[in-house]
ROGU-378492 format. One record per atom (N, C-alpha, C): residue number from 1; atom name; residue in three letters; y, x, z. Coordinates in Angstrom, 3 decimals. Last residue first. Layout:
<rs>
+------+------+------+----------+----------+----------+
! resi ! name ! resn !       c2 !       c1 !       c3 !
+------+------+------+----------+----------+----------+
!  NUM !   CA !  ALA !        Y !        X !        Z !
...
+------+------+------+----------+----------+----------+
</rs>
This chain:
<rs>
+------+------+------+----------+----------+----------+
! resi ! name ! resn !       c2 !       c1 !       c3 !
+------+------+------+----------+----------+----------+
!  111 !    N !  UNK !   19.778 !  -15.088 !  -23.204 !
!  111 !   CA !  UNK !   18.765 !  -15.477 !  -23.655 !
!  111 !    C !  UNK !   18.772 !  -16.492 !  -24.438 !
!  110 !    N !  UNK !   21.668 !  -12.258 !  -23.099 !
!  110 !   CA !  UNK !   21.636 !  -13.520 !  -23.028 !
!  110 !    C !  UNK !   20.119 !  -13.742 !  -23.579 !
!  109 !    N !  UNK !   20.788 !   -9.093 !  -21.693 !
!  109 !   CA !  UNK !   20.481 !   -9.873 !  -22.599 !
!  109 !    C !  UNK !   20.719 !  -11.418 !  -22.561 !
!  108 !    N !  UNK !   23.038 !   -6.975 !  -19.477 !
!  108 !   CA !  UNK !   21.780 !   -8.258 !  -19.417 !
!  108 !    C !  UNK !   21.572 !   -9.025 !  -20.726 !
!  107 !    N !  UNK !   24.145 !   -3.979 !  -19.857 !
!  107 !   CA !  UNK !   24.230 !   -5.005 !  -19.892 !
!  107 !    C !  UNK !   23.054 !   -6.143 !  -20.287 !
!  106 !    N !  UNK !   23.175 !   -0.528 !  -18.581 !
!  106 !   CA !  UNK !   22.814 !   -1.837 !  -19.791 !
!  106 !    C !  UNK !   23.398 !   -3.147 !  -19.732 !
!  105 !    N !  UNK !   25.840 !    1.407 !  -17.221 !
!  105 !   CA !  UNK !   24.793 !    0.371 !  -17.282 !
!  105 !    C !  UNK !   24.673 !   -0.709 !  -18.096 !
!  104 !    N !  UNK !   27.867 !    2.710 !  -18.156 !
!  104 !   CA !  UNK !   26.580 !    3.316 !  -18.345 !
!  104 !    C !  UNK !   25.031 !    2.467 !  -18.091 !
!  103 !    N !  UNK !   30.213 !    1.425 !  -17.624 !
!  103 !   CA !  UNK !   29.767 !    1.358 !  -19.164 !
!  103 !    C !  UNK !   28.198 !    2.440 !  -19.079 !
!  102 !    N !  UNK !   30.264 !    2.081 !  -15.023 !
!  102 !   CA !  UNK !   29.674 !    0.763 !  -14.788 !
!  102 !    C !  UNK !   29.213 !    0.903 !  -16.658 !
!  101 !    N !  UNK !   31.422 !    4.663 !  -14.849 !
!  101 !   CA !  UNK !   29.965 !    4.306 !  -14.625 !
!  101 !    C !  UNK !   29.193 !    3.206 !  -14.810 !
!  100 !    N !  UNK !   34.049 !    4.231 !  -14.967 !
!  100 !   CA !  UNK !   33.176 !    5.253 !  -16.278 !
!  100 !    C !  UNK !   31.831 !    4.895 !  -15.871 !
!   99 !    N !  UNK !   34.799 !    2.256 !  -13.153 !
!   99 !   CA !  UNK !   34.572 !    1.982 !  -14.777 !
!   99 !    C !  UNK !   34.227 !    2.854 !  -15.644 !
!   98 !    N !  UNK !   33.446 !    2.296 !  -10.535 !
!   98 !   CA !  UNK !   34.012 !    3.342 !  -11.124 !
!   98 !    C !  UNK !   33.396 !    2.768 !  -12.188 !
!   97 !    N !  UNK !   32.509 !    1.730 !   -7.037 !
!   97 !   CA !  UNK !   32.753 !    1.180 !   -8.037 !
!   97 !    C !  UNK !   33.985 !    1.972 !   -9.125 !
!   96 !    N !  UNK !   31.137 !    3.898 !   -4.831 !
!   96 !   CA !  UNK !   32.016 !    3.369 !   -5.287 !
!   96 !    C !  UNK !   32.182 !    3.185 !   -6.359 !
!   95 !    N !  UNK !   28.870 !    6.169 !   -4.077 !
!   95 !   CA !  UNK !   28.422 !    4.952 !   -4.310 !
!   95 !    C !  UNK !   29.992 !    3.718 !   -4.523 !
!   94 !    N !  UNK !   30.037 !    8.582 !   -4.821 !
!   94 !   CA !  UNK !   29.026 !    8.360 !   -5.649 !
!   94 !    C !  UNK !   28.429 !    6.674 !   -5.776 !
!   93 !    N !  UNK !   31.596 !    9.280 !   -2.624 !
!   93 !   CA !  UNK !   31.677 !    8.800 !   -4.275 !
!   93 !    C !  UNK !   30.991 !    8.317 !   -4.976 !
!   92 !    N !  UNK !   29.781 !   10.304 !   -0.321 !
!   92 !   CA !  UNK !   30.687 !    8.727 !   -0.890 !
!   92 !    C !  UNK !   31.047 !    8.414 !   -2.099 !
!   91 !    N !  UNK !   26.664 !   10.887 !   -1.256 !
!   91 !   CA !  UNK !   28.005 !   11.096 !   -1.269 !
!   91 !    C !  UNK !   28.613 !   10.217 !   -1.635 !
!   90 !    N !  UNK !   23.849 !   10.314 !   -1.415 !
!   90 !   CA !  UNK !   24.787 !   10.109 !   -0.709 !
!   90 !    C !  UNK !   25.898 !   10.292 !   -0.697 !
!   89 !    N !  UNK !   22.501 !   12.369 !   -3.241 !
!   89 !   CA !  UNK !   22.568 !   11.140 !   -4.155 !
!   89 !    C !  UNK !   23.493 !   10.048 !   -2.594 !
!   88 !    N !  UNK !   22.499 !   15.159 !   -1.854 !
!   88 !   CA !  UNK !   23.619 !   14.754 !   -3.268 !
!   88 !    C !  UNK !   23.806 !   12.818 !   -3.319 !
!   87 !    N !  UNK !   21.700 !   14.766 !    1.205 !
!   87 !   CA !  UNK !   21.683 !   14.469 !   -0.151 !
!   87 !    C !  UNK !   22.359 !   14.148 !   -1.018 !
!   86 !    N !  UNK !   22.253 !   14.889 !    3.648 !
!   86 !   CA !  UNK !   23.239 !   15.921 !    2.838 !
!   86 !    C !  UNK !   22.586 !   15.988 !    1.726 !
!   85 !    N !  UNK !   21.279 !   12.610 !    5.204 !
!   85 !   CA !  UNK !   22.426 !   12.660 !    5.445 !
!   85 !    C !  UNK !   23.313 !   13.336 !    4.242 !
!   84 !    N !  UNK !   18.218 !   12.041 !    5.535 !
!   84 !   CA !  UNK !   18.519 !   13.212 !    5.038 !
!   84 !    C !  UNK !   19.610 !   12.848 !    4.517 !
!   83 !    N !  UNK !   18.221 !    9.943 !    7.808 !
!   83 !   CA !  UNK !   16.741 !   11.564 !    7.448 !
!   83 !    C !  UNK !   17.388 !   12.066 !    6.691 !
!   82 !    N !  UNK !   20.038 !    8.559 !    7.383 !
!   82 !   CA !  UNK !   19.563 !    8.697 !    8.526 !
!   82 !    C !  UNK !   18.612 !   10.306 !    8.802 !
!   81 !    N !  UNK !   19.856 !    7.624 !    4.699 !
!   81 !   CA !  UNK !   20.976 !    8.435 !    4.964 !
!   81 !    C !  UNK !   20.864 !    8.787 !    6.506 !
!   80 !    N !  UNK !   17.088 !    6.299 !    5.192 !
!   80 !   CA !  UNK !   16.957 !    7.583 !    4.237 !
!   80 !    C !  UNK !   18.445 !    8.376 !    4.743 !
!   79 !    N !  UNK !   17.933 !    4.215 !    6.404 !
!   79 !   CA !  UNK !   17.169 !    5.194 !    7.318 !
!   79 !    C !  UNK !   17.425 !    6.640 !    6.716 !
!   78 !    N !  UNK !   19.461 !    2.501 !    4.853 !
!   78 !   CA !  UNK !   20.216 !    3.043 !    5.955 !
!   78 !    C !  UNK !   19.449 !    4.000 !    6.715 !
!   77 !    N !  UNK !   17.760 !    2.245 !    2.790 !
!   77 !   CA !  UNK !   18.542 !    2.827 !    2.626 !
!   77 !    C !  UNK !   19.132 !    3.970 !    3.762 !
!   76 !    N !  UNK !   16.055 !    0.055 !    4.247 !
!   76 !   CA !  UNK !   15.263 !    1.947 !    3.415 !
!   76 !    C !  UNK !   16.537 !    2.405 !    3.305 !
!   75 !    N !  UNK !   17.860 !   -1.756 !    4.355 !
!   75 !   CA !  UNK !   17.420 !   -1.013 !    5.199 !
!   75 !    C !  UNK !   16.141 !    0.191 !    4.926 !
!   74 !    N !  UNK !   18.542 !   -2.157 !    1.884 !
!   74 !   CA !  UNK !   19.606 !   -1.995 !    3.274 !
!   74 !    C !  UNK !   18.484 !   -1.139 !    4.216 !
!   73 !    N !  UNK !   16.991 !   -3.962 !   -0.089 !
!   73 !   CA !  UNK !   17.099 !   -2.239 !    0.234 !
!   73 !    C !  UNK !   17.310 !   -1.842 !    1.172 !
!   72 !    N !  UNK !   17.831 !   -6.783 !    0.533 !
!   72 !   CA !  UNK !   16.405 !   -5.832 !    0.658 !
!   72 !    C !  UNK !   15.976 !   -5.094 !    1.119 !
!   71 !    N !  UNK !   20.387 !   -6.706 !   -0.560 !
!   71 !   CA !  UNK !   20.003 !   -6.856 !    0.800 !
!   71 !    C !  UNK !   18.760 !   -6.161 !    1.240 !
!   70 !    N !  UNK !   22.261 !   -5.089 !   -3.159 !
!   70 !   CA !  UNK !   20.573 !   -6.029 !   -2.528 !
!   70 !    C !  UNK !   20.558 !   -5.804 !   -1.078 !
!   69 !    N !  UNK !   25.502 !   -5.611 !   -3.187 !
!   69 !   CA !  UNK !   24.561 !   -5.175 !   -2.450 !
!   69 !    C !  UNK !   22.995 !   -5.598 !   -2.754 !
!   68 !    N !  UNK !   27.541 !   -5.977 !   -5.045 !
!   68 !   CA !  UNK !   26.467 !   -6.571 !   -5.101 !
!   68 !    C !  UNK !   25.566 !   -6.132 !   -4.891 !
!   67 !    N !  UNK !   29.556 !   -3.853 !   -6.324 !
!   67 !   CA !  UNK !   29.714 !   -4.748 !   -5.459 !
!   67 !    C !  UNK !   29.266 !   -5.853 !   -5.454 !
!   66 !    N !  UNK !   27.815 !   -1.958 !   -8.133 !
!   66 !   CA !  UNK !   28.649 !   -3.192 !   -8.766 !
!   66 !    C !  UNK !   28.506 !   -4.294 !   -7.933 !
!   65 !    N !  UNK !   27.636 !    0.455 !   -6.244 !
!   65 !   CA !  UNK !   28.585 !    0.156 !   -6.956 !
!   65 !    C !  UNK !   29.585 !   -0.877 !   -7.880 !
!   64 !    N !  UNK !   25.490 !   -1.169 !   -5.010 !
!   64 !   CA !  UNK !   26.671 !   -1.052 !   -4.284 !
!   64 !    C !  UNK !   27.563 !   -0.518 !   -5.099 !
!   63 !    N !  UNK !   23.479 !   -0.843 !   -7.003 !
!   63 !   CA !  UNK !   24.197 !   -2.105 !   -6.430 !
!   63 !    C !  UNK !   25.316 !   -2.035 !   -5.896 !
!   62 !    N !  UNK !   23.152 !    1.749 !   -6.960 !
!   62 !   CA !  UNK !   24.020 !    1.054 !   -8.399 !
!   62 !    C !  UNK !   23.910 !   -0.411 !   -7.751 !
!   61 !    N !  UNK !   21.686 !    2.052 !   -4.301 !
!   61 !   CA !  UNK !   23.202 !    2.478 !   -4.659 !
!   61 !    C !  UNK !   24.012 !    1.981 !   -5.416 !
!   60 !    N !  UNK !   19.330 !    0.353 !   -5.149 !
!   60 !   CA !  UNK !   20.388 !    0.233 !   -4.014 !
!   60 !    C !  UNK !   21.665 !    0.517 !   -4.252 !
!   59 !    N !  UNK !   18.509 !    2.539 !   -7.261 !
!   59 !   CA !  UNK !   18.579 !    1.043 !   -7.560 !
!   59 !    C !  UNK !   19.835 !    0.596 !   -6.517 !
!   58 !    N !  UNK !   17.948 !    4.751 !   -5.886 !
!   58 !   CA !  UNK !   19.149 !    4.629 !   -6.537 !
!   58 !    C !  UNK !   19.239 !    2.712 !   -7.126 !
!   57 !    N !  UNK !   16.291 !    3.600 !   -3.571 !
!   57 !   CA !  UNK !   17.538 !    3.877 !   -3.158 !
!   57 !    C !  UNK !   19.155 !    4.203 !   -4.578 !
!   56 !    N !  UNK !   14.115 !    3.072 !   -5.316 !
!   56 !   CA !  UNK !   14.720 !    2.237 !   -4.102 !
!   56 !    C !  UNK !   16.379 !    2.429 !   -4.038 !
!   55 !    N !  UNK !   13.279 !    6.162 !   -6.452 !
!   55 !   CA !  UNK !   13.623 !    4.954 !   -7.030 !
!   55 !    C !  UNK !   14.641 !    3.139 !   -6.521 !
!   54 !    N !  UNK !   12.601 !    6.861 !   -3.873 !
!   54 !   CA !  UNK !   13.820 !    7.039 !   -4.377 !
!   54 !    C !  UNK !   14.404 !    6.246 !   -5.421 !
!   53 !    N !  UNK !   10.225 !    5.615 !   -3.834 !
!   53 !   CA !  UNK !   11.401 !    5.034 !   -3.045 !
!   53 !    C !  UNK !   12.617 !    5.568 !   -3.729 !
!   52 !    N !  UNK !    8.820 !    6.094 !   -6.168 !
!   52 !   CA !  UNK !    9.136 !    4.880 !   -5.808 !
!   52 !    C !  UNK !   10.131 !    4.682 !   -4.757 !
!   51 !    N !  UNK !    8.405 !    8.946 !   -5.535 !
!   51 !   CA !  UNK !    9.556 !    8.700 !   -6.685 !
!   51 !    C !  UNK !   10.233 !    7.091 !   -6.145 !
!   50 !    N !  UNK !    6.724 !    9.065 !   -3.401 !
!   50 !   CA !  UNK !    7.405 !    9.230 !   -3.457 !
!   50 !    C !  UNK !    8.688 !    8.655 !   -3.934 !
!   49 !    N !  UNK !    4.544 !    7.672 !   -5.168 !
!   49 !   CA !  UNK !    5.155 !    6.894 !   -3.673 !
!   49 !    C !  UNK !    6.688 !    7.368 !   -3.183 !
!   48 !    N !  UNK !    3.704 !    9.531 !   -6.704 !
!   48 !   CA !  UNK !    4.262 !    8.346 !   -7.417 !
!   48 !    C !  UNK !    5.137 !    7.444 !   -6.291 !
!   47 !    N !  UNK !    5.012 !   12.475 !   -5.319 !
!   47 !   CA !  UNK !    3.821 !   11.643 !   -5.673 !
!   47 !    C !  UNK !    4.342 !   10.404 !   -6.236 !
!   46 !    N !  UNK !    6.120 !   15.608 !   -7.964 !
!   46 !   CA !  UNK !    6.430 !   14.001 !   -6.353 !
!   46 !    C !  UNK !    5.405 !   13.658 !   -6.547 !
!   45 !    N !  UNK !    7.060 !   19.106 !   -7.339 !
!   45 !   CA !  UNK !    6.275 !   18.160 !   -7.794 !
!   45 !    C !  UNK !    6.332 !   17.026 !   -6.913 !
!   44 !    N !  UNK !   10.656 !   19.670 !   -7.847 !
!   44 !   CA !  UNK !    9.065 !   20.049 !   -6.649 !
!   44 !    C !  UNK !    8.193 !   18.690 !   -7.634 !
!   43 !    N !  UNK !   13.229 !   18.618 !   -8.050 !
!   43 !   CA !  UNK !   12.173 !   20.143 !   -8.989 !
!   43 !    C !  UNK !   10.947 !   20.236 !   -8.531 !
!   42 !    N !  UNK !   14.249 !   15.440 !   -8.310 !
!   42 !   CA !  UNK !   13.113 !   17.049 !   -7.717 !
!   42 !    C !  UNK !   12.899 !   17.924 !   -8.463 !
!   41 !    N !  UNK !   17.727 !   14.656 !   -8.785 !
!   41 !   CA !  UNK !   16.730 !   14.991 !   -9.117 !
!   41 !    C !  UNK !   15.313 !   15.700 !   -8.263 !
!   40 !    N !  UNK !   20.374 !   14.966 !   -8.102 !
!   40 !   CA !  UNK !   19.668 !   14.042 !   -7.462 !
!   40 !    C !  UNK !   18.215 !   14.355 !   -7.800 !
!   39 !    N !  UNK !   21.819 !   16.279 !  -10.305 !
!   39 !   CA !  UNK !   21.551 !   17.110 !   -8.931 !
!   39 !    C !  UNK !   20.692 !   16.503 !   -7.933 !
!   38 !    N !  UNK !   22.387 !   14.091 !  -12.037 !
!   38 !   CA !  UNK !   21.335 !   15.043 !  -12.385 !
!   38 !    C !  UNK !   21.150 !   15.827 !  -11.263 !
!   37 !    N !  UNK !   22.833 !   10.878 !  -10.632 !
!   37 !   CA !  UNK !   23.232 !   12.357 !  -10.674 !
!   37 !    C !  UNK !   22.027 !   13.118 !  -11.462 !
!   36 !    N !  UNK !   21.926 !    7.729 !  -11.965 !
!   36 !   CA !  UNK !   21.177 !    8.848 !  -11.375 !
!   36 !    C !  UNK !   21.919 !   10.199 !  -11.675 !
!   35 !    N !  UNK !   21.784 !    4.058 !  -11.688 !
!   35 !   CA !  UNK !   22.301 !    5.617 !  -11.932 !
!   35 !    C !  UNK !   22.007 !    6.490 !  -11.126 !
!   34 !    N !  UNK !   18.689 !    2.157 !  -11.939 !
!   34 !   CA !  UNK !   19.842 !    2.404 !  -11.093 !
!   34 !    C !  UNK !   20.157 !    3.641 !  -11.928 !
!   33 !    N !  UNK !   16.410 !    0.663 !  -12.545 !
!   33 !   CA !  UNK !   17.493 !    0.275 !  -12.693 !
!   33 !    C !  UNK !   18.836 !    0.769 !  -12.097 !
!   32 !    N !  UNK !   14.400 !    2.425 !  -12.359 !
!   32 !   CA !  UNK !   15.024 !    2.115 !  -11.201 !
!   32 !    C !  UNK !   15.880 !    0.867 !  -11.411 !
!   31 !    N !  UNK !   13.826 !    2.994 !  -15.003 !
!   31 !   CA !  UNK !   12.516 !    2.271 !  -13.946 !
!   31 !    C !  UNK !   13.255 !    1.701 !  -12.933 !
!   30 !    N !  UNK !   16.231 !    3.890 !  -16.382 !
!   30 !   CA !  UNK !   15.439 !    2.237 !  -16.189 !
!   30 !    C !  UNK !   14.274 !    1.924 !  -15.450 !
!   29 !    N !  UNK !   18.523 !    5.013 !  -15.155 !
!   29 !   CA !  UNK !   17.544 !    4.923 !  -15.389 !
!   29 !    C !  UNK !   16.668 !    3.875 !  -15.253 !
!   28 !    N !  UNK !   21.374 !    6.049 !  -16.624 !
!   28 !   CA !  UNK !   20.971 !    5.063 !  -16.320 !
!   28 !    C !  UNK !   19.469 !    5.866 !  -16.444 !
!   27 !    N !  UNK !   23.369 !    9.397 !  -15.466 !
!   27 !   CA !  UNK !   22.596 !    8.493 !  -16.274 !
!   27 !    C !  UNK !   21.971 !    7.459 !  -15.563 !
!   26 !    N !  UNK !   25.583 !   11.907 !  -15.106 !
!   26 !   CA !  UNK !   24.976 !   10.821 !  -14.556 !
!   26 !    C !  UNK !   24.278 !    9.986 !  -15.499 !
!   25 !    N !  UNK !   25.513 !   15.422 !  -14.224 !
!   25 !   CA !  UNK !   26.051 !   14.574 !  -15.086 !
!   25 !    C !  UNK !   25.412 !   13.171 !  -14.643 !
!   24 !    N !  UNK !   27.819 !   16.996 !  -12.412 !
!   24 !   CA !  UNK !   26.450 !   16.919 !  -12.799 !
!   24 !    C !  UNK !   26.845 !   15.774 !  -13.320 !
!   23 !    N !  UNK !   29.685 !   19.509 !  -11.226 !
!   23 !   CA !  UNK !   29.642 !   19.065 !  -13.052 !
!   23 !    C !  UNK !   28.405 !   17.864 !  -12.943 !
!   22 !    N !  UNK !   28.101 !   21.222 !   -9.113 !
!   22 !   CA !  UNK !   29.938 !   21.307 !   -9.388 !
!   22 !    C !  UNK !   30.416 !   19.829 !  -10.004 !
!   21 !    N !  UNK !   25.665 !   19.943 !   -7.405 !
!   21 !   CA !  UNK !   26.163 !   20.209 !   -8.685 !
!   21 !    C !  UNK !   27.760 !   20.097 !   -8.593 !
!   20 !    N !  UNK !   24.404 !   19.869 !   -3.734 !
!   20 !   CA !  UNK !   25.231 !   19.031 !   -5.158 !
!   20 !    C !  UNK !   25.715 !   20.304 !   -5.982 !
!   19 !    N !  UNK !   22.013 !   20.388 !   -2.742 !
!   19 !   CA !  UNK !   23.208 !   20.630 !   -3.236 !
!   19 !    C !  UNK !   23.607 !   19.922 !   -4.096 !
!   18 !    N !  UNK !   18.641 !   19.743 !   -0.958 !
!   18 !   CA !  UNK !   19.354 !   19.914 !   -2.319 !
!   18 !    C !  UNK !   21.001 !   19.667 !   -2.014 !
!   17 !    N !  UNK !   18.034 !   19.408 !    1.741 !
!   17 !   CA !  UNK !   18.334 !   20.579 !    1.391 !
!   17 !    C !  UNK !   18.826 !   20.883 !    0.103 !
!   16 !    N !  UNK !   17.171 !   16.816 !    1.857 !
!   16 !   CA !  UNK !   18.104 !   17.264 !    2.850 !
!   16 !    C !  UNK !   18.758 !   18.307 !    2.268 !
!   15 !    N !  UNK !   14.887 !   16.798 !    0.691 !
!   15 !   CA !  UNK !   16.036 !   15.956 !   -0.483 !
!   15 !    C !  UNK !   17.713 !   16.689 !    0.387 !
!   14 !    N !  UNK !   13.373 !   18.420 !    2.015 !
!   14 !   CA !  UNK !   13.921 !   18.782 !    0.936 !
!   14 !    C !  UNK !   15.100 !   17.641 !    0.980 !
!   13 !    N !  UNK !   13.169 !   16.337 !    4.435 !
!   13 !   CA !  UNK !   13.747 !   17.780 !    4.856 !
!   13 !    C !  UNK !   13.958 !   18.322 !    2.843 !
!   12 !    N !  UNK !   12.552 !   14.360 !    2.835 !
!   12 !   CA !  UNK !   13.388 !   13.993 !    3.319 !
!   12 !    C !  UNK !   13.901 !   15.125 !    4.163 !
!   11 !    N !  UNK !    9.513 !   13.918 !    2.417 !
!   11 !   CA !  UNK !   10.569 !   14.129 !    1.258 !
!   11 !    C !  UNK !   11.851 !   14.490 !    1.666 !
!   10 !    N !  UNK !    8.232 !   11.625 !    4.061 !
!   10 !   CA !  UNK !    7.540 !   13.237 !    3.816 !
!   10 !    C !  UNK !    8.843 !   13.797 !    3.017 !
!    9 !    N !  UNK !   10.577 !    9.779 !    4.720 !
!    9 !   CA !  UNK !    9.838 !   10.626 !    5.594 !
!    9 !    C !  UNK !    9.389 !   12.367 !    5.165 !
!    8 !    N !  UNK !    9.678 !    8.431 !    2.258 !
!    8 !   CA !  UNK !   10.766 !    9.481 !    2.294 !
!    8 !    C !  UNK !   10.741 !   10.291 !    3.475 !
!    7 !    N !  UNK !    7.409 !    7.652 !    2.573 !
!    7 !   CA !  UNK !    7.486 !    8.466 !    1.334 !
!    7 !    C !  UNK !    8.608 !    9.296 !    1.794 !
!    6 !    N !  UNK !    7.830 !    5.653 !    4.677 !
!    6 !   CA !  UNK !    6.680 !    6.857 !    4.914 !
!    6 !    C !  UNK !    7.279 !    7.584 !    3.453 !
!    5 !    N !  UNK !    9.536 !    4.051 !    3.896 !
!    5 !   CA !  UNK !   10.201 !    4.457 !    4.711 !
!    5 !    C !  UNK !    9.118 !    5.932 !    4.897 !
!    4 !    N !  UNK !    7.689 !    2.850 !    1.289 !
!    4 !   CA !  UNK !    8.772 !    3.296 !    1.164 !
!    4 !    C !  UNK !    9.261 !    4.653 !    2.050 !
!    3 !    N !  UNK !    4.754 !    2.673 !    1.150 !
!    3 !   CA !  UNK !    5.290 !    2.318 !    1.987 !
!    3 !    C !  UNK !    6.578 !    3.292 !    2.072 !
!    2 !    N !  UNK !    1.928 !    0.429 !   -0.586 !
!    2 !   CA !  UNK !    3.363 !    1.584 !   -0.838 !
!    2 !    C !  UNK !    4.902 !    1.136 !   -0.090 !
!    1 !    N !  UNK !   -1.186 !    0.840 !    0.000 !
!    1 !   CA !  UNK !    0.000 !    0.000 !    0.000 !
!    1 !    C !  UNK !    1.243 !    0.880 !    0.000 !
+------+------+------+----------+----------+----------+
</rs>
């Protein structure tokens, strides 16, 4: 069973320890549905449980940029900035609403 708060747990002294990028660049990603720093990234090999949360959390974030929290998340969220505080993909900026970022997300298909 795939248990978010345990993935990051194991993950969560690295993610601690990655830097942010001077320059990094940002992209949509669609498993997540969320934007993604390139400094956010692993270099380490993940397990699929892993990715899945992080996956979580950028989803989360690109909510909170288009002021429209998931509730859901909130709380994987609020632990992960709890365990590992000096992750790139935390920085205040990063989660504020910004019209260069919002044209990076797909817009919804009428049906």
């Amino acid at each position: 069973m795939f248990e978010p708060a345990t993935a990051l747990r194991r993950i969560a002294r690295k993610l601690n320890a990655m830097k942010p990028e001077t320059k990094p660049e940002c992209f949509f990603e669609c498993m997540s549905g969320g934007l993604i720093w390139t400094d956010e990234r692993t270099s380490w090999p993940i397990e699929a449980d892993e990715l899945g949360a992080l996956r979580i959390l950028w989803n989360y974030r690109t909510s909170l940029i288009l002021e429209n929290p998931r509730s859901e998340f909130e709380e994987i969220w609020n632990s992960a900035v709890s365990l590992a505080p000096k992750w790139p993909g935390f920085l205040p900026e990063r989660r504020e609403p910004r019209s260069d970022l919002l044209t990076l997300i797909p817009k919804p298909k009428n049906p």
